[in-house]
Gaussian input, Z-matrix of N, CA and C with variables (Angstrom, degrees):
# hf/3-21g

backbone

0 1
 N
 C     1     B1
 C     2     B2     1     A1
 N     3     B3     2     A2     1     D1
 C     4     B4     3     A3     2     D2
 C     5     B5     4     A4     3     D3
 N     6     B6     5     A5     4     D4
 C     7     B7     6     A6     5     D5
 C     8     B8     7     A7     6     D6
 N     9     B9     8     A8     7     D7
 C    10    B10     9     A9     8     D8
 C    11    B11    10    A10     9     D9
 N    12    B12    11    A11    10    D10
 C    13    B13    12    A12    11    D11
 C    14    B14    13    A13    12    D12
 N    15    B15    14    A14    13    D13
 C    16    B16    15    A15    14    D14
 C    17    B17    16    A16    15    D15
 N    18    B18    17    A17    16    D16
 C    19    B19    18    A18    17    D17
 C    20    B20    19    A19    18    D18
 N    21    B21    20    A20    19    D19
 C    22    B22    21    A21    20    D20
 C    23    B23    22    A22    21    D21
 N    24    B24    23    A23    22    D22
 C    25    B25    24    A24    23    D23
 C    26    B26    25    A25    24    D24
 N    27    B27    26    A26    25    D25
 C    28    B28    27    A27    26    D26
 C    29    B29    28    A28    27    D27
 N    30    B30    29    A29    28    D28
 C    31    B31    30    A30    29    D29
 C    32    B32    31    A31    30    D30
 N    33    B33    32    A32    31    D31
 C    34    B34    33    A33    32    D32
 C    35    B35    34    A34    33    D33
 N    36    B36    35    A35    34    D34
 C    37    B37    36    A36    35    D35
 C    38    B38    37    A37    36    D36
 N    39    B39    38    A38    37    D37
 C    40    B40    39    A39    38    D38
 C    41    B41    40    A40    39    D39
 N    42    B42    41    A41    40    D40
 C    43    B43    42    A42    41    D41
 C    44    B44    43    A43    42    D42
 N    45    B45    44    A44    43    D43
 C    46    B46    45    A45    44    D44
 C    47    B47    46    A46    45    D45
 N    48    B48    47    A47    46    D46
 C    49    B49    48    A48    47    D47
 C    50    B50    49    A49    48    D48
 N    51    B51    50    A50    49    D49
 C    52    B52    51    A51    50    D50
 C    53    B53    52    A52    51    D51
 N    54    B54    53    A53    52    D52
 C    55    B55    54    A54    53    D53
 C    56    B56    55    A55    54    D54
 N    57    B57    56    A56    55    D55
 C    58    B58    57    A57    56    D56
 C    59    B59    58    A58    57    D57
 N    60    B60    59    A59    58    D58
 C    61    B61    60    A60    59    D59
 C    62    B62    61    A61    60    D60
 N    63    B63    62    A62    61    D61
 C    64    B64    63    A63    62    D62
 C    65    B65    64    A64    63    D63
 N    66    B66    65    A65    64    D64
 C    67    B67    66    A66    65    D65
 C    68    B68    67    A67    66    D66
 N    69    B69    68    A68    67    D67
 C    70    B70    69    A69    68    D68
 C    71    B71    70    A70    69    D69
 N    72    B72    71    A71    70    D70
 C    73    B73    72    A72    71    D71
 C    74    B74    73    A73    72    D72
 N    75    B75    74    A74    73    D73
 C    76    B76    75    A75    74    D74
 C    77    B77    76    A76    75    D75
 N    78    B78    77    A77    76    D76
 C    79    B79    78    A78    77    D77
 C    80    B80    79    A79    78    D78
 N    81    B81    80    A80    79    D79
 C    82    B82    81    A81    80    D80
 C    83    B83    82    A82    81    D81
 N    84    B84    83    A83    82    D82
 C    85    B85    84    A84    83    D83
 C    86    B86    85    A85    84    D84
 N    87    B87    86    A86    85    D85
 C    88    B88    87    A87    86    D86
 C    89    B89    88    A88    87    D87
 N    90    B90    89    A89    88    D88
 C    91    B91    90    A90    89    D89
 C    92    B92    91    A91    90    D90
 N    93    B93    92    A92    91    D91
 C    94    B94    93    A93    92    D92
 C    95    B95    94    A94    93    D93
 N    96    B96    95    A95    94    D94
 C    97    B97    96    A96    95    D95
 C    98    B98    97    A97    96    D96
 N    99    B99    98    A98    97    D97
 C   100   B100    99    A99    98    D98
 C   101   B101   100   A100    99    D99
 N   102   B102   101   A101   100   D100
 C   103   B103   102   A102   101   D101
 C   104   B104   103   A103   102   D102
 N   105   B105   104   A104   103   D103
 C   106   B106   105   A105   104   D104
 C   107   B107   106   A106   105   D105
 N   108   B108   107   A107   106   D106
 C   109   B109   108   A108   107   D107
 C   110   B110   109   A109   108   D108
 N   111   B111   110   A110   109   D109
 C   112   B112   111   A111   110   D110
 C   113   B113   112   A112   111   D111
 N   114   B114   113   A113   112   D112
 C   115   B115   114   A114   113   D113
 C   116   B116   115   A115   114   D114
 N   117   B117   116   A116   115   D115
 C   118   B118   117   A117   116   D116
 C   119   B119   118   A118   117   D117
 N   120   B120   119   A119   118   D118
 C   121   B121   120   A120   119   D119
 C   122   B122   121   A121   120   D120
 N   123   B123   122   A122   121   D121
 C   124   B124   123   A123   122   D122
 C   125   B125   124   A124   123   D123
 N   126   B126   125   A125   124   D124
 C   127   B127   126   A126   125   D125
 C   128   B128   127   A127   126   D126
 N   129   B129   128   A128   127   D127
 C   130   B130   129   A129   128   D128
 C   131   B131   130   A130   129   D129
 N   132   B132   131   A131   130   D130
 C   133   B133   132   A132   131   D131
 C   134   B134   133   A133   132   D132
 N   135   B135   134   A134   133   D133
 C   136   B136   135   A135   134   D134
 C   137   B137   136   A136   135   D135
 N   138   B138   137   A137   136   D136
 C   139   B139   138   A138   137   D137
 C   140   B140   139   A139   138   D138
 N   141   B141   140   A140   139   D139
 C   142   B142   141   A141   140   D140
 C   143   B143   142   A142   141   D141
 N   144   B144   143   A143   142   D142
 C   145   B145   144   A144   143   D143
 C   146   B146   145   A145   144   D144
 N   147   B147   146   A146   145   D145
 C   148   B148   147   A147   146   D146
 C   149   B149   148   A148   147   D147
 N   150   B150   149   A149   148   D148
 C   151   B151   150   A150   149   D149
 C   152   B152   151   A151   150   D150
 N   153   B153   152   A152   151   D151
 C   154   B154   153   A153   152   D152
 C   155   B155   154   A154   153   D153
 N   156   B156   155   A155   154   D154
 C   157   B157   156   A156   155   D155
 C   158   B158   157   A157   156   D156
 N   159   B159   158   A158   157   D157
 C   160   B160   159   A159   158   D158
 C   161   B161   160   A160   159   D159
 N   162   B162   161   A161   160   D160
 C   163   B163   162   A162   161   D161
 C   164   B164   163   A163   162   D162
 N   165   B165   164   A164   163   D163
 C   166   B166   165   A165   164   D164
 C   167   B167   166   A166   165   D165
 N   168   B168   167   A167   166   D166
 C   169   B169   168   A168   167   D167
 C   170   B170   169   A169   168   D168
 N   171   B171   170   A170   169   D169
 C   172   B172   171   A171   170   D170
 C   173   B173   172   A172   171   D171
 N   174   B174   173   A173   172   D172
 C   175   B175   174   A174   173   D173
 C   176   B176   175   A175   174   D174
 N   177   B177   176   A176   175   D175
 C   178   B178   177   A177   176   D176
 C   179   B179   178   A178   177   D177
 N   180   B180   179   A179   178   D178
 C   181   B181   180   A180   179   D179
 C   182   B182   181   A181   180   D180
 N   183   B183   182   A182   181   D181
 C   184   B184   183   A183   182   D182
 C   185   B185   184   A184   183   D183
 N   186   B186   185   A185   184   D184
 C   187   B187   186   A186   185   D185
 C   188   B188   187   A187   186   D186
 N   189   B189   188   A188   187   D187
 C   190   B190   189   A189   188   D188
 C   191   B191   190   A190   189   D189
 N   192   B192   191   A191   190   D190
 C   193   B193   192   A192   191   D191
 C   194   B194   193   A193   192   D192
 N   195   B195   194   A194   193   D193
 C   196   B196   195   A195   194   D194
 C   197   B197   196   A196   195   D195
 N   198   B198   197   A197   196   D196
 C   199   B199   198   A198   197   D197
 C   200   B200   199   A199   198   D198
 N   201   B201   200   A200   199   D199
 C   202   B202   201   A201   200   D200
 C   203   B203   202   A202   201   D201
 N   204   B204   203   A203   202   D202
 C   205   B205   204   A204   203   D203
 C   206   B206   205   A205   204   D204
 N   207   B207   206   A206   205   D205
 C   208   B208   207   A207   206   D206
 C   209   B209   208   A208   207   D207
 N   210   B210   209   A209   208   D208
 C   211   B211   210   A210   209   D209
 C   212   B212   211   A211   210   D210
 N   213   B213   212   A212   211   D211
 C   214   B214   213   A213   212   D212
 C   215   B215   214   A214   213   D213
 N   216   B216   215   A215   214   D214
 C   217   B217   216   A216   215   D215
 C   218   B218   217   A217   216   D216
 N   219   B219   218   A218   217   D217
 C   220   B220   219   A219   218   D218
 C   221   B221   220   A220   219   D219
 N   222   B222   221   A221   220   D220
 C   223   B223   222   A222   221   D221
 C   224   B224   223   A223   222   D222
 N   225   B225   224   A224   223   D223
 C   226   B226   225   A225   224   D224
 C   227   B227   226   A226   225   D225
 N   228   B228   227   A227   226   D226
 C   229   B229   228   A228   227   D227
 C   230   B230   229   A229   228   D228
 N   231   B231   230   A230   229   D229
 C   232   B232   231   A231   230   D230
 C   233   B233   232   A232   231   D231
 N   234   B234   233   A233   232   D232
 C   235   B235   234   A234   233   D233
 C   236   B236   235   A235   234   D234
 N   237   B237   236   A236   235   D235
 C   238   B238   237   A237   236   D236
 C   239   B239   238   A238   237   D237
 N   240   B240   239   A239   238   D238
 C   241   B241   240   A240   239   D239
 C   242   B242   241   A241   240   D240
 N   243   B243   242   A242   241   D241
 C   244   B244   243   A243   242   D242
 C   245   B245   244   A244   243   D243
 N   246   B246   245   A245   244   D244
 C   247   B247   246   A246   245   D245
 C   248   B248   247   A247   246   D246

   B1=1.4387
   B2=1.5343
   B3=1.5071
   B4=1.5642
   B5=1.4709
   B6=1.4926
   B7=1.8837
   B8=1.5539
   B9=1.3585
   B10=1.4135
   B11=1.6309
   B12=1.3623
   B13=1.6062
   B14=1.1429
   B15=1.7115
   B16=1.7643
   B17=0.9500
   B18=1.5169
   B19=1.0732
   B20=1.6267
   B21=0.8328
   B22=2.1056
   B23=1.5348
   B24=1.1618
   B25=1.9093
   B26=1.5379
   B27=1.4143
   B28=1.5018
   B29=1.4475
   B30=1.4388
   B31=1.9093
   B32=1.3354
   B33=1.4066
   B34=1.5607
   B35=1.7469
   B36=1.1860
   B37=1.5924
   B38=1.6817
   B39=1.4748
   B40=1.8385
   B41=1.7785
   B42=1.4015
   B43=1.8554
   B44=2.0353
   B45=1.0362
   B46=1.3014
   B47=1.7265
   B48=1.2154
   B49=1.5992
   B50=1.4948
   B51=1.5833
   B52=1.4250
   B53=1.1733
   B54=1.1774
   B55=2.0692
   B56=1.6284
   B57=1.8158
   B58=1.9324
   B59=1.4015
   B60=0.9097
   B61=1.4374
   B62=2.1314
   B63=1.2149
   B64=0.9896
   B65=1.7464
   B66=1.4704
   B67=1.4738
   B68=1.4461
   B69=1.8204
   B70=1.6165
   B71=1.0543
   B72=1.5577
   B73=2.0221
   B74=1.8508
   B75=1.2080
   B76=2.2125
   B77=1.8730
   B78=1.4690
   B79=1.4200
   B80=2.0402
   B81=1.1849
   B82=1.5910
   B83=1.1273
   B84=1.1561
   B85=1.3946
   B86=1.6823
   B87=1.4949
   B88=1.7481
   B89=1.7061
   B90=1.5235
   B91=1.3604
   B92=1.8020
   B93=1.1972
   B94=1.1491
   B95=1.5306
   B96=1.4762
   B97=1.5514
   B98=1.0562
   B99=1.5750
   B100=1.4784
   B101=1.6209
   B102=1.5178
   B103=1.6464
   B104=1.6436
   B105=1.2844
   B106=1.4956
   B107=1.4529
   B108=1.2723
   B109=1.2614
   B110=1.4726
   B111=1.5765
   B112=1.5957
   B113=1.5004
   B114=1.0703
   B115=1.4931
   B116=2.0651
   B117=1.6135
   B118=1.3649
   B119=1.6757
   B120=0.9128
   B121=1.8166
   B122=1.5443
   B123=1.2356
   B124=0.9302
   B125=1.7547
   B126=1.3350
   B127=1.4117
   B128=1.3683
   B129=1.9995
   B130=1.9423
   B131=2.0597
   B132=1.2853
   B133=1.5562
   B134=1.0789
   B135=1.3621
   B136=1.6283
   B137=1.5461
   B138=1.1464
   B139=1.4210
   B140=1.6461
   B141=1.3723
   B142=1.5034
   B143=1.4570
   B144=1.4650
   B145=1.6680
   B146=1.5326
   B147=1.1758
   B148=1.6200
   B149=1.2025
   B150=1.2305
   B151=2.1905
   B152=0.9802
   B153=1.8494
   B154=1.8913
   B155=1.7680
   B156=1.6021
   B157=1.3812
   B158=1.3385
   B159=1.6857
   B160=1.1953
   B161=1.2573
   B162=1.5200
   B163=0.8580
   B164=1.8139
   B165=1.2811
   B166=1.6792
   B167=1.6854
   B168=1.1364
   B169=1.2714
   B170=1.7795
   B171=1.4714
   B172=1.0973
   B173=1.6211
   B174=1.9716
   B175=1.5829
   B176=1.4283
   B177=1.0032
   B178=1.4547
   B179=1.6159
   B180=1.3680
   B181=1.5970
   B182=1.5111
   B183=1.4450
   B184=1.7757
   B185=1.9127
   B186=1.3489
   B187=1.2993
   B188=2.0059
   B189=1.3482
   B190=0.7925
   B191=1.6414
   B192=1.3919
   B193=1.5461
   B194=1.5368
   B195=1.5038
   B196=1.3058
   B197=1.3990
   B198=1.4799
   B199=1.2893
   B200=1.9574
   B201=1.3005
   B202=1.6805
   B203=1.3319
   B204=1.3245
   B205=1.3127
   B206=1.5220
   B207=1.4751
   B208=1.3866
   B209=1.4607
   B210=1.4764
   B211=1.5224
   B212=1.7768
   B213=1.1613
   B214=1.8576
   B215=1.5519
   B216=1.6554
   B217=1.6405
   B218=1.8230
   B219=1.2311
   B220=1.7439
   B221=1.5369
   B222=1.3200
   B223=1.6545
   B224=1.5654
   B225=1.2327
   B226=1.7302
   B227=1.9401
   B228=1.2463
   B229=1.2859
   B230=1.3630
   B231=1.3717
   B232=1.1794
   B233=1.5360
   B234=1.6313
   B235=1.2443
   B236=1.2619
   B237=1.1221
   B238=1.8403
   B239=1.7097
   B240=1.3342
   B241=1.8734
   B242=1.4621
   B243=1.1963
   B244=1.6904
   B245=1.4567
   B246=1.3671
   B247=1.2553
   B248=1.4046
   A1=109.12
   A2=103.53
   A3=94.73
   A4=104.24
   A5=119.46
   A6=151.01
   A7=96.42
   A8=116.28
   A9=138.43
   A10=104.78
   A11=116.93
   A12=126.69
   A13=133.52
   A14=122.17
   A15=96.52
   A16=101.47
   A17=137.82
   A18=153.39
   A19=136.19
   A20=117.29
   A21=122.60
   A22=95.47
   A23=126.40
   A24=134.47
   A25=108.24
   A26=89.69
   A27=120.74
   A28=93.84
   A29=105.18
   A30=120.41
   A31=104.56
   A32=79.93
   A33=96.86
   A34=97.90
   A35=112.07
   A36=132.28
   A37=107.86
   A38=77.25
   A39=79.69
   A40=95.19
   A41=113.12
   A42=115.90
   A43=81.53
   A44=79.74
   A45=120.72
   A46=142.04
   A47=107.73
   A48=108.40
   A49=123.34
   A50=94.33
   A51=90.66
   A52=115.06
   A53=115.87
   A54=138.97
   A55=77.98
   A56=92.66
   A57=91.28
   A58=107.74
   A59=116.13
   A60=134.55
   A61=114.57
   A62=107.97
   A63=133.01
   A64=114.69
   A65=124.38
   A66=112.92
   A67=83.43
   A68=105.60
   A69=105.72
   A70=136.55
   A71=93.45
   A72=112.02
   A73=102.71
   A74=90.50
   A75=87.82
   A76=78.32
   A77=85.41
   A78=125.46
   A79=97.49
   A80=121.94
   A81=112.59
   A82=136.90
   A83=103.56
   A84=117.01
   A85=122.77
   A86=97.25
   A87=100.48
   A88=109.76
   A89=88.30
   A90=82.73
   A91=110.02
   A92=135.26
   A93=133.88
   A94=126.18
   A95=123.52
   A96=108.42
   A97=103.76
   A98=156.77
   A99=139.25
   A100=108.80
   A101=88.36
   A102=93.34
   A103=110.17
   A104=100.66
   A105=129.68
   A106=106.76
   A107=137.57
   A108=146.49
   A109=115.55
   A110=112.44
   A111=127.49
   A112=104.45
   A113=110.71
   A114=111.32
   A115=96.99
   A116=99.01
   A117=122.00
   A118=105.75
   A119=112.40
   A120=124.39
   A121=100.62
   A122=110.85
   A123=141.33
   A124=100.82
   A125=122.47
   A126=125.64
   A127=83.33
   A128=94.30
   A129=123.35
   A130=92.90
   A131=88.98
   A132=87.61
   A133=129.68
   A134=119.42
   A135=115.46
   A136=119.14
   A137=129.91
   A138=96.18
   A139=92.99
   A140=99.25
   A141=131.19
   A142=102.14
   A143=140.73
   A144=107.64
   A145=80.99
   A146=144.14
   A147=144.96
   A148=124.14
   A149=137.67
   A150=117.66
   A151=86.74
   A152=111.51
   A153=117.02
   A154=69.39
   A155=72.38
   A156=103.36
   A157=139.05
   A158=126.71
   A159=134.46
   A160=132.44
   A161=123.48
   A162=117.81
   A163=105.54
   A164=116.95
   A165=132.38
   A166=68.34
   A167=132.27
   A168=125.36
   A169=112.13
   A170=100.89
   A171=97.31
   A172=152.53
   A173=78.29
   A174=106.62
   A175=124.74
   A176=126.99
   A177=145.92
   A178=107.63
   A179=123.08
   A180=128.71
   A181=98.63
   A182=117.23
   A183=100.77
   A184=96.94
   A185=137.55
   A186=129.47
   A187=95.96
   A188=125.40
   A189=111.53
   A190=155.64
   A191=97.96
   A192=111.12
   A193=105.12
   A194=103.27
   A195=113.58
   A196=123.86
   A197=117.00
   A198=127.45
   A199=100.65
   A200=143.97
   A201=134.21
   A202=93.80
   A203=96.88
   A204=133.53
   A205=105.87
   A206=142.32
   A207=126.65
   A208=96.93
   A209=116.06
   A210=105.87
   A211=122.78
   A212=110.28
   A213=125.72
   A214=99.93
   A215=94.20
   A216=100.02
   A217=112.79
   A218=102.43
   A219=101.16
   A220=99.19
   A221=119.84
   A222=125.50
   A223=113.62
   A224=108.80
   A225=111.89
   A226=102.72
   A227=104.56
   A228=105.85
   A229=133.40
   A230=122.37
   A231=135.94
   A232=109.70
   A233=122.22
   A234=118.49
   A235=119.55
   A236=134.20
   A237=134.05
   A238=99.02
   A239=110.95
   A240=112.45
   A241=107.53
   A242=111.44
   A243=106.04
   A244=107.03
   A245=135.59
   A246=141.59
   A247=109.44
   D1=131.26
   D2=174.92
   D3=-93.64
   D4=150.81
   D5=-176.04
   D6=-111.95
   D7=136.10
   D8=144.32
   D9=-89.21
   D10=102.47
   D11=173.70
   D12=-140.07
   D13=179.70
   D14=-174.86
   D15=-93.28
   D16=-171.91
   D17=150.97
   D18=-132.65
   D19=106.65
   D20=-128.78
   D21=-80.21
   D22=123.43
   D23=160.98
   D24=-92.72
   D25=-153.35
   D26=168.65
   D27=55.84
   D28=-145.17
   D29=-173.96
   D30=-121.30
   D31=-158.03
   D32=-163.97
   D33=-92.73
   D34=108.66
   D35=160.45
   D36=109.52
   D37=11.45
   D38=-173.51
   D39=-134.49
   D40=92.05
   D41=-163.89
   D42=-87.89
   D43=154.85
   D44=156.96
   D45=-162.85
   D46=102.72
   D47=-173.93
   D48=-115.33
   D49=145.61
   D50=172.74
   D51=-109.37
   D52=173.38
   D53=-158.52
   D54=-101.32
   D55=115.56
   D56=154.91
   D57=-138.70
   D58=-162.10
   D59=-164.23
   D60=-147.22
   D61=75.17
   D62=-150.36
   D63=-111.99
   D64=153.70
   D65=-169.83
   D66=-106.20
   D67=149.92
   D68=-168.76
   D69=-90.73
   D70=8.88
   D71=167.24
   D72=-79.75
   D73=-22.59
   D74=-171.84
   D75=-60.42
   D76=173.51
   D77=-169.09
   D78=-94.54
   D79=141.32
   D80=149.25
   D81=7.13
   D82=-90.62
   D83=171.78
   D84=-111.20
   D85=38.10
   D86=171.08
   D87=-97.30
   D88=-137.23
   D89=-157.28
   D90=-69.55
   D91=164.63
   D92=159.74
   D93=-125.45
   D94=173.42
   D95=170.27
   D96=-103.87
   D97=-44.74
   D98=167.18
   D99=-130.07
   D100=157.85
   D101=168.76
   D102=-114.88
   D103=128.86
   D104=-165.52
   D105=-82.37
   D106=-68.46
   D107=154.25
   D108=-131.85
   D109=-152.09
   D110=178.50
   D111=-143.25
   D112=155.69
   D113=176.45
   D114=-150.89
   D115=125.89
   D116=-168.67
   D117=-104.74
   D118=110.11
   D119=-175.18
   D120=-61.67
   D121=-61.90
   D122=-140.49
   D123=-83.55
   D124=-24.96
   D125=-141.09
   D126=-83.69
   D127=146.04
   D128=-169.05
   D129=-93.46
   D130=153.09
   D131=157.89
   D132=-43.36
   D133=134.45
   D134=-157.73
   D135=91.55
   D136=-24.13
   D137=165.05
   D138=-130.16
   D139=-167.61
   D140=-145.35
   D141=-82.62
   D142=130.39
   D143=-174.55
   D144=-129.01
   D145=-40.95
   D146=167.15
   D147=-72.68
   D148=95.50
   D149=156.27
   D150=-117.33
   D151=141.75
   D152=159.24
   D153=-130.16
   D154=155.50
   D155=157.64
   D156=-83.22
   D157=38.16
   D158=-147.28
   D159=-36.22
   D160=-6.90
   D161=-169.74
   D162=-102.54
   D163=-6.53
   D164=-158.43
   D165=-102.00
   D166=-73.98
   D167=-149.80
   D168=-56.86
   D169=-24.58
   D170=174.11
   D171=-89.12
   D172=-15.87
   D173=150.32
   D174=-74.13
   D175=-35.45
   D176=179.94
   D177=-63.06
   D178=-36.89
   D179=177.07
   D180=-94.93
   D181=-24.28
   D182=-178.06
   D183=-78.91
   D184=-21.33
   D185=-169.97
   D186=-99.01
   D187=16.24
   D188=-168.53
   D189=107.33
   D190=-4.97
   D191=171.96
   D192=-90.17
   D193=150.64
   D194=161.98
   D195=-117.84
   D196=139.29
   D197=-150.72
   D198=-85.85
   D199=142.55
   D200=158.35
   D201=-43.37
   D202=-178.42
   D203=174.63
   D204=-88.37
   D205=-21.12
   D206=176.49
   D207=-91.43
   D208=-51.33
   D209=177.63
   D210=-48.60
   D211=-21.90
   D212=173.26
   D213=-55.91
   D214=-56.15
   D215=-169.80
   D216=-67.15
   D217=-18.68
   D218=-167.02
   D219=-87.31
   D220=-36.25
   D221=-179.39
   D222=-86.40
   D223=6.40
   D224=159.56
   D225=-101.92
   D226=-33.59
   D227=171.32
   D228=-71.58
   D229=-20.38
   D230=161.57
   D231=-77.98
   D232=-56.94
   D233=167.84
   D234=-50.40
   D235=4.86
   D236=-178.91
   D237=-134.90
   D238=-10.05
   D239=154.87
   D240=-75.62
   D241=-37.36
   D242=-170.79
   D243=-88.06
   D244=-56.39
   D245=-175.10
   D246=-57.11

């Protein structure tokens, strides 16, 4: 089964993850098949803390992937950043 999930960077106290599109035996942060966007916890006024690629994400759930539950919450949040 393919997962839309995060996948955690950066260091220690400083997360950073990106939006992938991943089969749900891989590991976290192993291998994946695309990266969709990033989402920055952490990010100060002034920079960017969300990009998805809405339109990959939206092909990716019409062939069948299902997205977590935080990635659900970040792509209603972006869709109500843009609209």
């Amino acid at each position: 089964m393919v997962v839309i999930r995060l996948s955690r960077g950066g260091s220690k106290g400083r997360p950073f993850f990106n939006i992938v599109v991943a089969d749900k035996r891989v590991r976290r942060d192993g291998r994946f098949i695309e990266r969709v966007g990033f989402y920055n916890p952490t990010a100060v006024e002034g920079e960017e803390g969300l990009r998805i690629a809405q339109d990959r994400v939206t092909y990716w759930k019409g062939v069948g992937a299902q997205a977590s539950p935080t990635v659900e919450r970040l792509l209603a949040q972006a869709a109500a950043k843009a609209a």
